[in-house]
KEKE-236740 format. One record per residue (C-alpha): residue in one letter; z, y, x. Coordinates in steps of 0.5 Angstrom, whole numbers, plus 2048, in hexadecimal, padded with zeros to 3 digits. Layout:
// residues N
AZYX ...
//
This chain:
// residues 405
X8AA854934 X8B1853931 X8B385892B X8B685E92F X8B085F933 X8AC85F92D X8B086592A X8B086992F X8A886892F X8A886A927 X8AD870929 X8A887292F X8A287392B X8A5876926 X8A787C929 X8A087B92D X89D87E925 X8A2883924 X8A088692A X89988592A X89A888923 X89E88E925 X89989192A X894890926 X897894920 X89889A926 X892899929 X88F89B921 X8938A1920 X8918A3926 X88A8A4926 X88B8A691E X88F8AB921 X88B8AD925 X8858AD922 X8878B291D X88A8B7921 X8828B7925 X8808B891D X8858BD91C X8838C1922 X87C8C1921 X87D8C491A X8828CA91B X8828CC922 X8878D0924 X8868D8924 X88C8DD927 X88D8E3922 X88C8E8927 X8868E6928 X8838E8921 X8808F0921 X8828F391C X8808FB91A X883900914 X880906913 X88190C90D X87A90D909 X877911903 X87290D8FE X86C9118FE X86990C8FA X8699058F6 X8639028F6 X8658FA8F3 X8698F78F7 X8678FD8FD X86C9028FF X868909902 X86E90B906 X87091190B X87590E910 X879914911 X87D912917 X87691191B X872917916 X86D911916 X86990F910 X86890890E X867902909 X86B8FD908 X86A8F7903 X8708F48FF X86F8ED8FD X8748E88F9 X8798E78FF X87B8EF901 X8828F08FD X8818F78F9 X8888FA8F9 X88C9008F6 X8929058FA X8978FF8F8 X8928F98FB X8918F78F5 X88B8F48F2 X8858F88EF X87F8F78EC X8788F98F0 X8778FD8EB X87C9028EB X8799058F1 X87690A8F1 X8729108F4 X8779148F8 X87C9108F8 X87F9108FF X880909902 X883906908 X87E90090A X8828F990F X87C8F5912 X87D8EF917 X8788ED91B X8738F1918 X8758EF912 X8778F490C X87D8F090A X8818F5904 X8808FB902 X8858FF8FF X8879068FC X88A90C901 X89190C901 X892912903 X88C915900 X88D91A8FA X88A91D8F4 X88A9238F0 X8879238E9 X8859298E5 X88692F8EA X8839368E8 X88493D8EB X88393B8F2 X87F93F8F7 X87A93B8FD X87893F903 X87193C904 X87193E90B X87793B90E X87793590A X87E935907 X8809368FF X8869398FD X88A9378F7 X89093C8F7 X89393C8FD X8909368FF X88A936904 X88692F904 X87F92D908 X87992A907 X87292890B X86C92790B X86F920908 X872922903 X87091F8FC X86E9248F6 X86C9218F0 X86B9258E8 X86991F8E2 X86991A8E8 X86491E8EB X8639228F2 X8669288F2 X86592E8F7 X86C92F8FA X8699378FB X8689388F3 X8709378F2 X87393D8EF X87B93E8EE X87893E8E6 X8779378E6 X87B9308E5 X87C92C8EB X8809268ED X8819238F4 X88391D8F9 X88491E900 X88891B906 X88D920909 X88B927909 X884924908 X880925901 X87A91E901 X87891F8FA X8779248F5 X8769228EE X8749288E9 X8779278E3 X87492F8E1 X86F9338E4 X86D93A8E2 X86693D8DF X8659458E0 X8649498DA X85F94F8DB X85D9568D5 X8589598D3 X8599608D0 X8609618D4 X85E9688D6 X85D96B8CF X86396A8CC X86896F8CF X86F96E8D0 X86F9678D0 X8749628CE X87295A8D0 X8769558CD X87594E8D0 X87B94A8CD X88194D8CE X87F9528D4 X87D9588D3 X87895B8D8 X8749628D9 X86E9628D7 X86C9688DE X8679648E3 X86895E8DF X8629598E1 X8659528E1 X86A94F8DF X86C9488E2 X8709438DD X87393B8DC X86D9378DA X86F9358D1 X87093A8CB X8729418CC X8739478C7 X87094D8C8 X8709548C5 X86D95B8C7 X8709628C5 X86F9698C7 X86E9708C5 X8689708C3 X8669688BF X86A9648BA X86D95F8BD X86995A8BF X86C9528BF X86994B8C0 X86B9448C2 X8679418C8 X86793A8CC X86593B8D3 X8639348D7 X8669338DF X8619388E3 X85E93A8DE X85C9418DE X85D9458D6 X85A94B8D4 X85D94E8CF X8589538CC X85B95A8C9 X85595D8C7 X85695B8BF X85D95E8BF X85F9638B9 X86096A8BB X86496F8B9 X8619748B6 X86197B8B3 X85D9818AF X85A9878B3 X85A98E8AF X8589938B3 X85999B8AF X85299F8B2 X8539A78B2 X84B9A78B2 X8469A38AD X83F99F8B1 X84399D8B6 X8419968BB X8479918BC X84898D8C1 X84D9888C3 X84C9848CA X8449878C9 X8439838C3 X8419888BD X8459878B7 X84598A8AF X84A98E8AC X84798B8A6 X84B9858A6 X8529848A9 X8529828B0 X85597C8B1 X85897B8B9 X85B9768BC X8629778BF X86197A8C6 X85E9808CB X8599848CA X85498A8CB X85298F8C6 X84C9948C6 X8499988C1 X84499D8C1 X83F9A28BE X83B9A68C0 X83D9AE8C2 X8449AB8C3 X8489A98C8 X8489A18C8 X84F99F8C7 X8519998CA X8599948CA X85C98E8CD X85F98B8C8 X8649848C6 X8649828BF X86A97D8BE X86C97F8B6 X86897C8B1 X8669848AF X86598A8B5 X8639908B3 X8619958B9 X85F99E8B8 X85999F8BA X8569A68BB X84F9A88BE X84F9AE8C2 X8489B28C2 X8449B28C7 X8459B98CD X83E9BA8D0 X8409BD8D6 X83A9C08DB X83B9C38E2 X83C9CA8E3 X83B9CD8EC X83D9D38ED X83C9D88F3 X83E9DF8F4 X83D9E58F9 X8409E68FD X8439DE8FD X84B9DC8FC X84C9E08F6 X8509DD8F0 X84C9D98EB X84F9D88E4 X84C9D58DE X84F9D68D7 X8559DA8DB X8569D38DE X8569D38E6 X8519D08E9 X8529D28F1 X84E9D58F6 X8479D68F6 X8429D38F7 X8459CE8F2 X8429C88EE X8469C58E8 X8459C18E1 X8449C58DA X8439C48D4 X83D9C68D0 X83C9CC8CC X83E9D48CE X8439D68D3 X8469DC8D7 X8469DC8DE X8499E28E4 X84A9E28E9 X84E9E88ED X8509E98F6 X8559EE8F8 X8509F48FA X84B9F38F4 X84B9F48ED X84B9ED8EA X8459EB8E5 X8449E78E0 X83E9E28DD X83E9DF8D6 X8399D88D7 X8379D28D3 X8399CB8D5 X8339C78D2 X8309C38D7 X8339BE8DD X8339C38E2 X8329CB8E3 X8339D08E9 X8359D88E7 X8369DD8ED X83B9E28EC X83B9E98F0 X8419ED8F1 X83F9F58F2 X8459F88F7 X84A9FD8F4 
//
């Protein structure tokens, strides 16, 4: 073989390599290639996003149990239990991060599941609160709160708590302390920051004209049964016409029932003298026998007198003691035995008198008194006659003739 063709042969076999190299460097990233996208794809399958089902609904936490959220959805007006693991987001009004923590009971949230699964939980946006309201007015019947000119609503849902306890809606009183959050014109939770107690007296209705005085209000004491007041201290005082004022300090608990108990009050009072025009006589005052002996001693108010004695007239006075000393003038009138006296006449419808008193036309009866009396009688056409009696029994009969003229 002469030189050149044993240069071509050196040139044909290396181009030969090259090629056989080339390829088989393709070939690998080829398959490499290849087999990595398998891998990838078998790993992370691709999902379109409308195919992922997502929910946001409004809800109010009725309860926290650990990691255990009592809800009320309030778009669905359902009751639920939904679990809060690590993942779920916690956030606030400006989507900020918070702390498990901080959510409480009342607190109205807006839940966003996906599949199914809760994946954050954050504070209302438009959710509101009102703190440390007073002087509002609730309508039981119709469901509604008015604070002012506002009028809100609530249901069977709504949550009242006084000191983390339930509380009654129906209990609630315009005297009490009350905060609110709610969601447009609808109150969710109610917290009660101060309830009320009622106060209620004993030996109200012998004080006359009275005056209570509860902190700075004044109240008539007329037909006063109860009084209902805030939970906490209060400053008391009585007065009236007939005690001396009476002031205690008290401390009523919410719901409590107090009775205040003025039978121990200090009256007012006053000294009786009674100038009797007669000796030996009986006194009574409100049918209670007293003693001229020692003085007499009354408390401030209205009462009855009476005093007797026998062969008198009992006498007998209403009377007010309002000064610390009263006087009254009593002068007993002897008694008048009086009897009856009948009178008949012939003929019938003469003219009676007794003691030159008219008496009227026989036969006529009328009341005497005992002892001597004249009596006559006298008609037109007849002499008129006379008879002297004596009244000394309850009833006498006399007749009386009249002879013609």
């Amino acid at each position: 073989m002469n030189k050149k063709n044993r240069d071509n042969a050196i040139m044909f076999y290396f181009v030969t390599f090259g090629l056989g190299i080339f390829l088989c460097i393709t070939t690998f990233f080829i398959v490499f290639n290849s087999f990595s996208k398998g891998i990838k794809n078998s790993a992370s399958p691709q999902v379109s996003i409308e195919n992922i089902s997502s929910n946001k609904f409004n809800a109010v936490i009725k309860n926290i149990d650990a990691r255990e959220l009592e809800i009320f959805n309030i778009n669905s007006e359902t009751n639920s239990k939904i679990n809060i693991d690590e993942k779920v987001q916690i956030l606030d009004k400006n989507d900020s991060r918070l702390d498990f923590g901080k959510l409480k009971v009342g607190s109205i949230v807006e839940v966003n599941s996906q599949n199914g699964k809760i994946v954050s939980v954050g504070i209302n946006k438009d959710s509101w609160k009102m703190k440390n309201i007073s002087n509002f007015r609730i309508d039981n019947s119709s469901k509604t709160i008015f604070f002012g000119s506002s009028i809100y609503n609530y249901s069977n849902e709504t949550i009242a708590k006084y000191k983390d306890e339930e509380y009654d809606i129906k209990k609630l009183n315009s005297l009490g302390v009350i905060s609110v959050s709610g969601l447009n014109k609808n109150i969710w939770f109610i917290d009660v920051i101060k309830s009320y107690a009622t106060l209620s007296f004993t030996g109200l209705d012998k004080i006359k004209g009275g005056i209570l005085k509860l902190d700075n209000e004044s109240i008539l004491t007329n037909d006063l049964k109860t009084k209902k007041v805030m939970e906490g201290a209060h400053s008391i005082s009585i007065s009236g016409d007939n005690i001396e004022t009476y002031s205690k300090d008290i401390l009523v608990n919410a719901n409590e029932t107090l009775n205040i108990d003025l039978s121990g009050v200090q009256f007012k009072c006053g000294i009786l003298n009674l100038k009797i025009n007669q000796t030996g006589t009986t006194i009574y005052i409100d049918n209670k026998k007293v003693s001229l002996s020692e003085p007499i001693m009354l408390n401030y108010g209205q009462y009855n007198l009476k005093i007797t004695k026998d062969g008198y007239e009992t006498y007998e006075q209403e009377f007010l003691m309002d000064t610390d000393t009263k006087e009254i003038d009593v002068n007993m009138v002897k008694k008048i035995d009086m009897g009856k006296i009948r009178i008949t006449t012939i003929p019938d419808n003469s003219q009676i008198y007794i003691d030159d008193a008219y008496i009227g036309l026989s036969p006529v009866e009328t009341s005497i008194e005992y002892g001597k009396h004249n009596v006559y009688a006298k008609k037109d056409g007849y002499n008129y006659s006379s008879l002297s009696v004596e009244i000394n029994s309850p009833s006498v009969n006399y007749e009386i003739s009249l002879e013609e003229q």
